[in-house]
C-alpha positions in Angstrom: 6.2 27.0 26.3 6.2 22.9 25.7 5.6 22.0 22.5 2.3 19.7 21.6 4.1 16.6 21.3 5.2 16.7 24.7 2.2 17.9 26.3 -0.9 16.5 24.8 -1.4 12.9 26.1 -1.8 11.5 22.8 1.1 12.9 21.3 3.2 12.4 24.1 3.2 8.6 24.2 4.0 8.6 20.5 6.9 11.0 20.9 8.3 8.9 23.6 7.7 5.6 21.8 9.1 7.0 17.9 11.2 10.3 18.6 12.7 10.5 21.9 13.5 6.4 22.0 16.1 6.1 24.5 18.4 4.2 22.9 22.4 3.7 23.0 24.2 5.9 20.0 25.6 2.9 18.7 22.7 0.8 17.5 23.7 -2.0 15.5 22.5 -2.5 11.5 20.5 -5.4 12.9 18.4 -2.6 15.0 17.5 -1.2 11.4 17.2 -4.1 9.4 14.3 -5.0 12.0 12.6 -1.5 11.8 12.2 -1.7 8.1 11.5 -5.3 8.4 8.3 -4.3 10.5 7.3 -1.5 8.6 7.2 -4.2 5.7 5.1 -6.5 7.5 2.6 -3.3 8.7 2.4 -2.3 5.4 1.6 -5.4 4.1 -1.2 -6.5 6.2 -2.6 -3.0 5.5 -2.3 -4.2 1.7 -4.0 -7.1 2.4 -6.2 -5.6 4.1 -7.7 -3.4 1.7 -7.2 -5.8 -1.2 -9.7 -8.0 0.7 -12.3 -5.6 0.8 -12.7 -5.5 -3.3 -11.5 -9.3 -4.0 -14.3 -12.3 -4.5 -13.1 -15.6 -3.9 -14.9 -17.4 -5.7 -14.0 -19.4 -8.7 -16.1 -17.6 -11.7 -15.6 -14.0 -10.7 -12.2 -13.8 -8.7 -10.3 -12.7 -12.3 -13.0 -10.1 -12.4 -12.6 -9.1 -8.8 -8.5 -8.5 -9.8 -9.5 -6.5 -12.8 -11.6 -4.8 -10.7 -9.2 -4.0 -8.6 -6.9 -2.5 -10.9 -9.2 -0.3 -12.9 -11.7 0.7 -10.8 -10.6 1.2 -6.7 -8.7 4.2 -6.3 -5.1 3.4 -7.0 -6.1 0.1 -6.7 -2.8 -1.1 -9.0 -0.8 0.5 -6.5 -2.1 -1.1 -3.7 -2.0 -4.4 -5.6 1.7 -3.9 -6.9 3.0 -2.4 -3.6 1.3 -6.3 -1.6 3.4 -8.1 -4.7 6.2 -6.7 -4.0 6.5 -6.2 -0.7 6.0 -9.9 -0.2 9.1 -10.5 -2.2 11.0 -7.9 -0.1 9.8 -9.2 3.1 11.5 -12.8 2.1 14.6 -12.1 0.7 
């Protein structure tokens, strides 16, 4: 019997798109260095993303907003940390 990935629609164009890739054995470093380079970017507009759902712009309560962040959303200073940092990895 087929496994799921391979027969369910959904599953199957993932599979063919992230597991069964047909690529050459020999894929450069570059090949690698872009991957992680896009899962960088992905994970930092999902940062962003949810950041700007809890942050105020304006000028009297944004620090607040940031506090906010940080103590009260649900690991809300990892979120924030991990969309500090990962802009610093995504430029060097």
């Amino acid at each position: 019997m087929a496994s799921l990935r391979k027969t369910h629609p959904l599953m199957k164009i993932a599979n063919d798109a992230l597991v069964d890739l047909p690529t050459p054995s020999n894929i450069s470093a570059l090949w690698n260095f872009g991957s992680l380079l896009g899962l960088c970017l992905i994970t930092q507009i999902l940062t962003g993303l949810f950041l700007a759902m809890h942050y105020t712009s304006d000028i009297s309560t944004a620090f607040s907003s940031v506090t906010h962040i940080c103590r009260d959303v649900n690991y809300g200073w990892l979120i924030r940390n991990m969309h500090a940092n990962g802009a610093s990895f995504f430029f060097i």
